[in-house]
ZAMARGU-4260 file (C-alpha; in steps of 0.2 Angstrom, whole numbers, plus 5000, padded with zeros to 4 digits):
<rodrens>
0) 4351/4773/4760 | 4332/4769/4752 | 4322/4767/4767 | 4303/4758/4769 | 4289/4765/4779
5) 4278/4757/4793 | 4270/4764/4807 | 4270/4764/4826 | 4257/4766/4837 | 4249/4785/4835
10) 4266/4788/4827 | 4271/4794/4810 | 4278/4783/4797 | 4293/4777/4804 | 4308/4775/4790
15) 4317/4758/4794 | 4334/4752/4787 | 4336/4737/4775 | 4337/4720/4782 | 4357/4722/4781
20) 4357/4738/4792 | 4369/4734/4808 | 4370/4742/4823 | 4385/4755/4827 | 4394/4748/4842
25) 4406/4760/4850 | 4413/4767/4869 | 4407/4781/4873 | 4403/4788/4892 | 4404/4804/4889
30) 4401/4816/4873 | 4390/4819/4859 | 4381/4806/4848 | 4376/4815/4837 | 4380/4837/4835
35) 4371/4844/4820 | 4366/4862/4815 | 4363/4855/4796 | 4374/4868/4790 | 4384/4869/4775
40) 4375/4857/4765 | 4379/4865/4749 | 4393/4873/4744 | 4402/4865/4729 | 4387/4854/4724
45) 4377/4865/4712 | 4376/4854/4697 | 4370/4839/4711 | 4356/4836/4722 | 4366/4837/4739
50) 4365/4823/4753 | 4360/4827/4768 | 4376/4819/4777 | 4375/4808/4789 | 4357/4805/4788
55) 4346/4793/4780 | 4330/4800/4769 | 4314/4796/4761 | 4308/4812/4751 | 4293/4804/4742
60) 4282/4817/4752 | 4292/4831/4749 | 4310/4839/4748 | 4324/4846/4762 | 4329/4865/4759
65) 4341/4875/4765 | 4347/4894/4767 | 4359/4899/4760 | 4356/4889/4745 | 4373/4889/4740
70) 4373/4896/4722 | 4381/4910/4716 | 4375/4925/4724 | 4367/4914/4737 | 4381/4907/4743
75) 4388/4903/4761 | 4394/4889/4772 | 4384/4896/4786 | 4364/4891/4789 | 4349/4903/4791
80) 4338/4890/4791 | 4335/4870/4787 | 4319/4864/4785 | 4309/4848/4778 | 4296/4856/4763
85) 4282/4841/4762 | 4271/4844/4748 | 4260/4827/4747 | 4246/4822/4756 | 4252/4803/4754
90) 4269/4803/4761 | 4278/4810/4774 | 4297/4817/4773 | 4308/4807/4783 | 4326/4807/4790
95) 4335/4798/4802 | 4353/4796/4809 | 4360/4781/4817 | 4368/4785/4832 | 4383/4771/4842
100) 4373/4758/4850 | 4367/4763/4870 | 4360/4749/4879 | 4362/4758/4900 | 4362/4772/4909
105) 4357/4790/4903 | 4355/4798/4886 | 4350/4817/4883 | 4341/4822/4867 | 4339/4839/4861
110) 4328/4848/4848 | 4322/4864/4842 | 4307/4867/4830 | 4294/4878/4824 | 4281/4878/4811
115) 4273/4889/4801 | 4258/4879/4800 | 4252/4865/4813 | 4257/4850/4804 | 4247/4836/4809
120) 4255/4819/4813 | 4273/4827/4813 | 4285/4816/4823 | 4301/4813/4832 | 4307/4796/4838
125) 4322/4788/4848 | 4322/4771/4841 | 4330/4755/4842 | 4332/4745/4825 | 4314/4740/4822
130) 4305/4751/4835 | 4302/4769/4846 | 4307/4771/4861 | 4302/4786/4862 | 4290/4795/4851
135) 4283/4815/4850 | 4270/4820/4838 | 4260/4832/4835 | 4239/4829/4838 | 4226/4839/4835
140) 4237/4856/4839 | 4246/4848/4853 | 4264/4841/4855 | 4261/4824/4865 | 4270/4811/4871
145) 4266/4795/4865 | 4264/4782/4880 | 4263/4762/4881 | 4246/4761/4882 | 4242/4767/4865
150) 4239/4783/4871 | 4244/4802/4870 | 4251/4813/4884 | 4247/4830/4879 | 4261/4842/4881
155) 4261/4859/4874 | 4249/4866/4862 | 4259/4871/4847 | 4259/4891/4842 | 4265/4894/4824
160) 4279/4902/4820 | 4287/4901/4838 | 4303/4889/4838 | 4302/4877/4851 | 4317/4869/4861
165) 4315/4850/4868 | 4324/4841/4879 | 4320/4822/4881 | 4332/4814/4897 | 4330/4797/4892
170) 4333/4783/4907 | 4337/4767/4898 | 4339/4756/4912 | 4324/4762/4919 | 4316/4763/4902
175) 4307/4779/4907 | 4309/4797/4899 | 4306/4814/4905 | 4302/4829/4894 | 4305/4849/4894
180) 4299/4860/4881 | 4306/4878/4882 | 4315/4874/4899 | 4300/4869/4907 | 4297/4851/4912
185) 4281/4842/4905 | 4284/4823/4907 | 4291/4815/4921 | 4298/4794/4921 | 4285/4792/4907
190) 4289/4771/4904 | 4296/4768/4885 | 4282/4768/4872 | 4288/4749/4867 | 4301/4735/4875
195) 4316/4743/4867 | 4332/4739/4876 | 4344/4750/4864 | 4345/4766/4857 | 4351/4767/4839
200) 4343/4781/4828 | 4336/4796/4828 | 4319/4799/4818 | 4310/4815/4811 | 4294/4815/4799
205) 4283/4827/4792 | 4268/4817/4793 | 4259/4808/4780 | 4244/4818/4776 | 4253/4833/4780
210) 4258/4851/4770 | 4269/4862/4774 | 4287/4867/4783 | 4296/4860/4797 | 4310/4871/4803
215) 4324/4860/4810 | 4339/4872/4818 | 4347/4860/4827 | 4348/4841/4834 | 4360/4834/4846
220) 4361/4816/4859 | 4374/4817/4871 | 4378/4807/4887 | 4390/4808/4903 | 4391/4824/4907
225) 4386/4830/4923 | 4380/4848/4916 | 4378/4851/4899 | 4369/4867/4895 | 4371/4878/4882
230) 4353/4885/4882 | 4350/4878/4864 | 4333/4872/4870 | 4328/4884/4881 | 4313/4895/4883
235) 4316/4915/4882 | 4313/4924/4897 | 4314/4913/4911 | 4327/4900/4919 | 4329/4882/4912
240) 4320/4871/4926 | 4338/4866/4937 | 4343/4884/4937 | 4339/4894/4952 | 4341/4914/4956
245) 4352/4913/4973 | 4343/4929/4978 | 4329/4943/4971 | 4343/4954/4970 | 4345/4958/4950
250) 4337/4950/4934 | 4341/4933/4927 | 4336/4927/4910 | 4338/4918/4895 | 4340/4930/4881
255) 4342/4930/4863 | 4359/4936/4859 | 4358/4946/4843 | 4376/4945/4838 | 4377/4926/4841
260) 4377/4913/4822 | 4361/4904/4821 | 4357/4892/4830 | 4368/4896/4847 | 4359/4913/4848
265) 4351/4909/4865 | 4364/4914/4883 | 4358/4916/4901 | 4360/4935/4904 | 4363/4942/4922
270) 4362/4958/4925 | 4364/4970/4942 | 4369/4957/4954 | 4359/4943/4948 | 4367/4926/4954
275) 4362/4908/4949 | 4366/4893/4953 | 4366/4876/4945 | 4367/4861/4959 | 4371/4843/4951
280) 4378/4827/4960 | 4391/4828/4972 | 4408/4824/4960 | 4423/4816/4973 | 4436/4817/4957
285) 4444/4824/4947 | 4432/4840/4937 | 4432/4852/4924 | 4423/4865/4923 | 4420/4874/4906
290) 4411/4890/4903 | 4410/4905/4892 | 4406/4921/4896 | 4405/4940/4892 | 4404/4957/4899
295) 4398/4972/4886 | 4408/4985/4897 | 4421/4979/4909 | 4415/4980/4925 | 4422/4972/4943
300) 4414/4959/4950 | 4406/4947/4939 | 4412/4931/4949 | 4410/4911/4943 | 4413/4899/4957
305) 4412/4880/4959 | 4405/4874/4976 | 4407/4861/4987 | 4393/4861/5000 | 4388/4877/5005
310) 4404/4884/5005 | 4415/4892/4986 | 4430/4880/4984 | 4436/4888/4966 | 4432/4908/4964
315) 4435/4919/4946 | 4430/4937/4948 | 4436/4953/4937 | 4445/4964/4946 | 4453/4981/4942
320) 4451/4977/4922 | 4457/4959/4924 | 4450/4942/4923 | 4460/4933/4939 | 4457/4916/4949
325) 4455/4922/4969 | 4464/4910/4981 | 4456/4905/4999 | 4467/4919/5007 | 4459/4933/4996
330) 4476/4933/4984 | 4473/4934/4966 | 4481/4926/4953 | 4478/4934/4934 | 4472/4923/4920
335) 4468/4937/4906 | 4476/4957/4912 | 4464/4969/4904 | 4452/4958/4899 | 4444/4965/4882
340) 4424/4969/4884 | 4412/4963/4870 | 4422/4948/4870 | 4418/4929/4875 | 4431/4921/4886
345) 4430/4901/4887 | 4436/4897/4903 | 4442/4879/4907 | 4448/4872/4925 | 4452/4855/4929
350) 4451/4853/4948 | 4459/4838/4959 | 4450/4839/4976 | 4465/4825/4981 | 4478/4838/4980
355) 4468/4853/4983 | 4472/4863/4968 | 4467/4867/4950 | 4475/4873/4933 | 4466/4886/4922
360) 4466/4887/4903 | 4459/4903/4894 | 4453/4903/4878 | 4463/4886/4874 | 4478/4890/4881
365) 4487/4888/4898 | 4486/4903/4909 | 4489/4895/4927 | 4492/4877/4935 | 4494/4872/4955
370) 4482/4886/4961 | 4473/4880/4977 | 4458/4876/4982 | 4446/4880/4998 | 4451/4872/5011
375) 4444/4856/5016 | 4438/4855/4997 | 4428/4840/4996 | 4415/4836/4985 | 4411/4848/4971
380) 4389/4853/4971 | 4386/4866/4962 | 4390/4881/4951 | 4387/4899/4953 | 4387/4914/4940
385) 4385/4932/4946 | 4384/4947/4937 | 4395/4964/4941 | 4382/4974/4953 | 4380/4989/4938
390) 4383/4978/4924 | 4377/4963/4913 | 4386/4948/4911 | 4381/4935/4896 | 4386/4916/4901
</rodrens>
């Protein structure tokens, strides 16, 4: 769609729909809005300029590029890396995605970036149909937040060539927003940057008077879930901020895992007994718990267990070469016999705290139903992962 430019406050141009441009209004309480890796955006268009699908672009300032290309010897459905190329010191390079309408309750955005140069004026905006919600740019070196007042919250001071990952909870009945960059939280309940009531797009822009590459690996909205982390936007070296070790015992940290496809290359590593866990808001219902994990070498006692209280009601563990569930009497029940190392396992379990018992799926298929559950299994709290005490463990 051709898209006009105004601006916003401190923020950068803002591309805006034609007058006929309707809001999408779909149900949706729990799952992705949006999902995008911007990957296979060429194959089988050589003769064309591609579209970026999905997404809405003004590319007077510039052009969108990809790796690889998909030409020839250059040719791939996979992505090294998208980026927006602004050449003109008039215009900025714009896309935006229209997401289904949200009008209540919660709303996560993710993000990851990274610059070769600081591009001045560089933005990205939650918007409703006409306006930002909520609106990050780049000042004077600085990734800031921008506030109602007309104002800028500083944020981070921007380091070239380092790819950044964003996470923006966004509170739209309380119109608020809190910000964590690299895992670390920066903004806390900061009040909407206008009187927007709904959530409808999702903004980038290079900047009008800026040159240069912004890298864009990947951007995703999602809502409903009570944990959703797949370490995307996480900083290297450290625990995203609502993960805690259990004990000093071992070493815990988000790792790049070389063998991983661009841009899911980041997993929380544990190593010799390291333990964490992840608490959330007691859940009285029915819950499922998904996970993937892997062990380099197969090794006993890596364990997963969901919580209720202070006390595990659901255990995994690897045992004598097997991946089994351990019931509240110490028996086990095997999921995957002789486990392979090297290999991720996604784990799924959907657990009734009304009837006290679970069913397991491995790798998409069934491997156990009506296994129980601790006793008195009440509320579920938390989440815990612990690596093998001579071994590593990759979640």
């Amino acid at each position: 769609a051709l898209c006009c430019i105004s601006a916003s406050g401190h923020g950068a141009e803002a591309a805006h729909g034609s007058s006929s441009a309707k809001p999408l209004l779909r149900d949706c309480d729990t799952g992705y809005l949006l999902n995008c890796r911007f990957s296979a955006i060429r194959p089988y268009t050589w003769a064309e300029t591609p579209f970026l699908t999905g997404w809405e672009t003004d590319d007077r300032g510039g052009v969108w590029e990809s790796s690889p290309v998909g030409f020839l010897s250059d040719f791939g459905f996979h992505v090294d890396w998208f980026r927006l190329n602004d050449n003109s010191t008039d215009h900025a390079v714009t896309i935006r995605h229209q997401i289904a309408r949200q009008t209540s309750g919660v709303v996560t955005w993710e993000f990851r970036f990274a610059m070769p140069q600081i591009m001045e004026g560089a933005a990205w905006q939650l918007r409703d149909m006409d306006a930002a919600a909520v609106s990050l740019l780049v000042r004077d070196g600085t990734l800031c937040l921008e506030s109602a007042d007309q104002t800028l919250r500083p944020l981070k001071p921007i380091q070239v060539e380092h790819e950044y990952g964003v996470r923006a909870v966004v509170d739209l009945t309380r119109s608020s927003t809190s910000v964590f960059v690299d895992g670390e939280r920066v903004a806390s309940d900061v009040p909407f940057l206008n009187r927007v009531e709904n959530i409808d797009y999702v903004l980038i822009a290079t900047g009008d008077k800026a040159v240069g590459q912004l890298y864009l690996p990947v951007v995703n909205v999602h809502r409903g879930y009570t944990v959703n982390e797949k370490f995307l936007v996480a900083g290297k070296g450290r625990l995203p901020h609502d993960w805690h070790r259990v004990s000093d015992t071992g070493k815990v940290s988000v790792e790049e895992f070389r063998c991983a496809a661009r841009p899911d290359v980041l997993s929380l590593r544990l190593a010799e007994g390291g333990t964490v866990k992840r608490e959330f808001a007691a859940s009285s219902g029915k819950t499922v718990l998904e996970y993937r994990f892997l062990l380099p070498e197969k090794r006993d006692g890596a364990s997963v267990a969901i919580y209720g209280r202070d006390k595990p009601l659901g255990v995994f563990q690897t045992f004598d070469g097997d991946l089994c569930y351990v019931h509240p009497d110490g028996r086990r029940t095997v999921l995957a016999p002789d486990y392979r190392e090297n290999f991720w396992y996604a784990i799924k379990m959907i657990a009734d705290p009304k009837s006290a018992s679970a069913e397991c799926h491995v790798n998409g298929k069934p491997a156990a139903s009506d296994l129980p559950l601790g006793s008195g299994a009440g509320d579920f709290t938390q989440v815990r992962f612990a690596a093998p005490p001579d071994g590593i463990l990759w979640l």
